[in-house]
Backbone as CSV, one residue per row, in Angstrom:
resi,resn,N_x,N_y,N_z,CA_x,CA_y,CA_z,C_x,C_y,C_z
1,UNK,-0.995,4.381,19.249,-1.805,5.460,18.697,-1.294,6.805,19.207
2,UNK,0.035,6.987,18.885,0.682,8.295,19.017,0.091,9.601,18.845
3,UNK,-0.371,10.698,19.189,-0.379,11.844,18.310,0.766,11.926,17.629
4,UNK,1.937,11.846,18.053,3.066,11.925,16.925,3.168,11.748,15.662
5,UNK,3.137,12.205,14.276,3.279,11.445,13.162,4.683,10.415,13.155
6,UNK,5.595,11.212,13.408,6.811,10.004,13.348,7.033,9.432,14.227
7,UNK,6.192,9.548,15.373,6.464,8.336,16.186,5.605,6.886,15.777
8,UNK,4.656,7.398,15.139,3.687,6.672,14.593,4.149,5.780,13.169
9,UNK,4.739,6.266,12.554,5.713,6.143,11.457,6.681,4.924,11.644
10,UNK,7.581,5.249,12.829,8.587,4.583,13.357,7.781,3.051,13.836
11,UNK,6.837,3.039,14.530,6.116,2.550,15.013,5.674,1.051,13.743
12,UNK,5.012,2.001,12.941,4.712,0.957,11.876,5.954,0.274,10.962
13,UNK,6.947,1.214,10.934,7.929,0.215,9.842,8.200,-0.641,11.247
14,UNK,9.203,-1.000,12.523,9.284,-1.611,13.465,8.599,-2.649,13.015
15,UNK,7.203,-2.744,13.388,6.246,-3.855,13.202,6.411,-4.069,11.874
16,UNK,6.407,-4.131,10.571,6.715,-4.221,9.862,7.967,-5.538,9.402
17,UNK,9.046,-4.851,10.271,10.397,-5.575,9.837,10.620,-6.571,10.813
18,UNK,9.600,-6.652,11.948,9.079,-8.112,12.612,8.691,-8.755,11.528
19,UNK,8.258,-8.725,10.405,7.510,-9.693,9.264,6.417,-10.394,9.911
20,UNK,6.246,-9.993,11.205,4.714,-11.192,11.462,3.883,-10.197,11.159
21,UNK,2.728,-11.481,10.488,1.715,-10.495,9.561,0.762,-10.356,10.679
22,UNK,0.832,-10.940,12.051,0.213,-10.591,13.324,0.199,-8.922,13.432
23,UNK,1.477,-8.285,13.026,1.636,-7.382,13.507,0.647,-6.699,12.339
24,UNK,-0.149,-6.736,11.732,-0.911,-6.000,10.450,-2.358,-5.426,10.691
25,UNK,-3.057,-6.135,12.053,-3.816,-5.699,13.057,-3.724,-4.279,13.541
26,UNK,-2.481,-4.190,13.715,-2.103,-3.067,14.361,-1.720,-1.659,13.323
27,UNK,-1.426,-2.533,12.096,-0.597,-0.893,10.768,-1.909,-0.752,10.375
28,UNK,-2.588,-1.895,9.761,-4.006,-1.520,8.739,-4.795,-0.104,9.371
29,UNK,-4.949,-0.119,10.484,-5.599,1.133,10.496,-5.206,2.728,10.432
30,UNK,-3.832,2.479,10.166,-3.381,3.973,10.047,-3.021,4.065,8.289
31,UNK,-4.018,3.151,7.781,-3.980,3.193,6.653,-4.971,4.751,6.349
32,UNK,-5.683,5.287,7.045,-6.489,6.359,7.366,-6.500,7.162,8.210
33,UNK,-4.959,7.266,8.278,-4.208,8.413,9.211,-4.322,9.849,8.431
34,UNK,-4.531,10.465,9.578,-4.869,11.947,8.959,-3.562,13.034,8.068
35,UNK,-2.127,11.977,7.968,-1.025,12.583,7.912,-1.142,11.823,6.176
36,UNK,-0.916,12.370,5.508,-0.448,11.524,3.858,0.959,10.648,3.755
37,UNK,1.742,11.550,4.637,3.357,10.539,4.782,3.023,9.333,5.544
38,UNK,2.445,9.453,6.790,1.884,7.860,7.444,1.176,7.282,6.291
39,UNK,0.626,7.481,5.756,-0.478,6.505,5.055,0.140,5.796,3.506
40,UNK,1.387,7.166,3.779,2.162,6.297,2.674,2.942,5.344,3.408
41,UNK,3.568,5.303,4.441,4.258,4.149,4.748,3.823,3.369,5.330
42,UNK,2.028,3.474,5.971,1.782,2.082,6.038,1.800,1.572,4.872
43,UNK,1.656,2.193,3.530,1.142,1.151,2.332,2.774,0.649,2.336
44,UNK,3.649,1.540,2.445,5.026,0.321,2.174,4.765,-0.677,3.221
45,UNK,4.669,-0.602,4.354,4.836,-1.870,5.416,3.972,-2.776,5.081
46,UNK,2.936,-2.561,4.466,1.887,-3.463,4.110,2.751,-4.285,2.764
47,UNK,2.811,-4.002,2.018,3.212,-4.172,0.644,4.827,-5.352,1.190
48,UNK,5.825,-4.522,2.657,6.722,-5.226,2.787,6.088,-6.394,3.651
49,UNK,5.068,-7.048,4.390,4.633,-7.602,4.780,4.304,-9.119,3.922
50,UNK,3.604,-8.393,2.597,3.317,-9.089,1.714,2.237,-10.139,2.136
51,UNK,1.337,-9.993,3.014,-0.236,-10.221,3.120,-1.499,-10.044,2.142
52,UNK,-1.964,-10.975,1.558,-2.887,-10.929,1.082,-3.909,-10.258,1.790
53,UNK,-3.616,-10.393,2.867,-5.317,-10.110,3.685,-5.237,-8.470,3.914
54,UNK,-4.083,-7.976,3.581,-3.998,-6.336,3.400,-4.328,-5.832,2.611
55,UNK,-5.375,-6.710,1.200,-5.956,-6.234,-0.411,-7.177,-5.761,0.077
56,UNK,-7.940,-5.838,0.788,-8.854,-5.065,0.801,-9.150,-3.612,1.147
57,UNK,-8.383,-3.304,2.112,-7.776,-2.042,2.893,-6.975,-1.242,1.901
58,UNK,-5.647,-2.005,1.017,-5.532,-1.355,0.287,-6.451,-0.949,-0.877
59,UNK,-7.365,-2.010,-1.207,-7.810,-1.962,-2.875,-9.054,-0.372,-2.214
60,UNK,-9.184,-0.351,-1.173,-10.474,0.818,-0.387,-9.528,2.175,-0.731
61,UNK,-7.892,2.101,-0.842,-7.253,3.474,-0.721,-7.044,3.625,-2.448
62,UNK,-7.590,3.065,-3.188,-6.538,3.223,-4.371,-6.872,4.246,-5.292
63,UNK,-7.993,4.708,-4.670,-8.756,6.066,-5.569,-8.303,7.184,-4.619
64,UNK,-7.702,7.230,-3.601,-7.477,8.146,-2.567,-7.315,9.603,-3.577
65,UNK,-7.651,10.692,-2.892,-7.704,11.935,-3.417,-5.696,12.301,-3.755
66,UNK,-4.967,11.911,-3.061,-3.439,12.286,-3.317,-2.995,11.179,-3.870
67,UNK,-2.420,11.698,-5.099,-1.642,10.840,-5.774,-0.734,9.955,-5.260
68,UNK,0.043,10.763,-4.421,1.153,9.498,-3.740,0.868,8.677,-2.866
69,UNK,-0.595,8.675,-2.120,-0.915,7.411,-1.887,-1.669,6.553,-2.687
70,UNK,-1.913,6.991,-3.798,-2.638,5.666,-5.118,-0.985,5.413,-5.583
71,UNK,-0.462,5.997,-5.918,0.969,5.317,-6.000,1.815,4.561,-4.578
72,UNK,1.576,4.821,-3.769,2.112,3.453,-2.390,1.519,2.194,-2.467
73,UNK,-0.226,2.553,-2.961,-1.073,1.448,-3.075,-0.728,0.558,-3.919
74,UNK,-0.870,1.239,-5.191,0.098,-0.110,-6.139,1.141,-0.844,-6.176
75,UNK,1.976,-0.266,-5.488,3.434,-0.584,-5.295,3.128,-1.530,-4.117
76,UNK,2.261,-1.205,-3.549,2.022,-2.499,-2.306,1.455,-3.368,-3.390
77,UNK,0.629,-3.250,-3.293,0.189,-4.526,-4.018,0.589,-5.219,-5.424
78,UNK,1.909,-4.490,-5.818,2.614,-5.313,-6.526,3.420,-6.243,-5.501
79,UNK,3.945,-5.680,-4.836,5.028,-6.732,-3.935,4.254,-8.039,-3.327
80,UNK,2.972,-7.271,-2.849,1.980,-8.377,-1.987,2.321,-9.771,-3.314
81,UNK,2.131,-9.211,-4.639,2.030,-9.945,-5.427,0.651,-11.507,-5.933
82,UNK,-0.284,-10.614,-5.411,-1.529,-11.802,-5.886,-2.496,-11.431,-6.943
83,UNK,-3.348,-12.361,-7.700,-4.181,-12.295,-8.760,-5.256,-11.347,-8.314
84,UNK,-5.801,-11.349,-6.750,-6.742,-10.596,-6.591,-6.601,-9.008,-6.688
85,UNK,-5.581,-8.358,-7.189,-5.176,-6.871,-6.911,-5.369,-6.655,-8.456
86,UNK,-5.040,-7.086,-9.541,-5.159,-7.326,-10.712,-6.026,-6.001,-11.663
87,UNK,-7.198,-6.335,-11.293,-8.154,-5.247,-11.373,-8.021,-3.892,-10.971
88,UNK,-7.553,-4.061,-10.155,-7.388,-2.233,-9.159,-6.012,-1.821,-10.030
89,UNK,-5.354,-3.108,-10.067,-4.216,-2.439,-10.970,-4.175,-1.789,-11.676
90,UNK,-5.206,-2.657,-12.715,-5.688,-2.508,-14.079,-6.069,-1.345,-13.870
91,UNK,-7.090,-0.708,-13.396,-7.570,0.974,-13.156,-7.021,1.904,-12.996
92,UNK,-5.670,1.288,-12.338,-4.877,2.594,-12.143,-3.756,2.946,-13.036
93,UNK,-4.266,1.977,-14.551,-3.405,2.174,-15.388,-4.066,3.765,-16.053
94,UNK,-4.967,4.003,-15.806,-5.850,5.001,-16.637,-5.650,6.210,-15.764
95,UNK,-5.162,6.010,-14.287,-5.006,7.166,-13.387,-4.729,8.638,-14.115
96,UNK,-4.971,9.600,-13.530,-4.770,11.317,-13.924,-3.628,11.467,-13.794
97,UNK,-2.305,10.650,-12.880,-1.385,11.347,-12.654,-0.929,9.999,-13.642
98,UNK,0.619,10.587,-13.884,1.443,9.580,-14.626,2.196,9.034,-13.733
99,UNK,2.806,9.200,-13.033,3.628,8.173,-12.360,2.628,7.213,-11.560
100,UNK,1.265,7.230,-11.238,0.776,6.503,-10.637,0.695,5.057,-11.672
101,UNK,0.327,5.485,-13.206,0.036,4.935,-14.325,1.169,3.839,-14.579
102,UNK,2.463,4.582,-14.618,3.755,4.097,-15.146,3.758,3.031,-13.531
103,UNK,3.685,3.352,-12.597,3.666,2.072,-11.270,3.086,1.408,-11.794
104,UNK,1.352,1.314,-12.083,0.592,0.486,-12.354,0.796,-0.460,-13.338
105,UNK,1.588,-0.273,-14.288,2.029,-0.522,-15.874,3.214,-1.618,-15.438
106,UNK,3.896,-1.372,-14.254,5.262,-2.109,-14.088,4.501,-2.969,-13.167
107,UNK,3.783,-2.582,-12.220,2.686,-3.774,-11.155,2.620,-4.731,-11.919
108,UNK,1.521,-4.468,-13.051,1.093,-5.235,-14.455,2.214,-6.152,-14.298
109,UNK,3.203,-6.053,-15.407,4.299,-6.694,-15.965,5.097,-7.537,-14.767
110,UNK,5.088,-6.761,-13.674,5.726,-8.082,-12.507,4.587,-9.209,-12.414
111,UNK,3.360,-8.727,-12.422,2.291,-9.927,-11.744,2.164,-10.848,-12.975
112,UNK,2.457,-10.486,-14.114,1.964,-11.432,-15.478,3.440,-12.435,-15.671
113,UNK,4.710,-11.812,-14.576,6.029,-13.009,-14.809,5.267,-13.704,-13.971
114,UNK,5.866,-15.572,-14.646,5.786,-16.693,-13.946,6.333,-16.956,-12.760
């Protein structure tokens, strides 16, 4: 729990590219880091983790007020790749911004291949 942002940063991809989803205890909560760049790369470490049990935390950010973290969110939870994200997907096909939309749209189309 750095004050640092990039030490904090560094911190989470690290744990991250351990792949133990042990280590997800420790990123999930800077999912509500006061920095927008942290909170975007926990959603990548989450997303590279590929934990189900990180859909709730994410599916809580996916309305977030900045676009580029409703766009990390989806993109995590395309990779996570499960049926339960589906819905949030689905919502953020309608998003205000477009590139969040066009993520959501390609989320879609990866989760519906066999």
């Amino acid at each position: 729990d750095d004050t640092v942002p990039l030490i904090r940063v560094t911190a989470i991809r690290s744990l991250a590219r351990l792949g133990a989803v042990e280590a997800m205890d420790r990123i999930l909560p800077h999912l509500n880091d006061p920095e927008v760049w942290v909170r975007i790369r926990t959603a990548e470490a989450l997303g590279d983790l590929g934990s189900e049990k990180a859909l709730p935390e994410l599916i809580e950010q996916a309305d977030d007020e900045d676009p580029q973290i409703r766009r990390a969110v989806v993109v995590a939870m395309m990779r996570i790749g499960s049926p339960a994200a589906l819905e949030t997907i689905r919502q953020a096909t309608n998003d205000e911004d477009r590139e969040v939309r066009v993520y959501a749209e390609k989320a879609l189309k990866a989760l519906r291949k066999p």
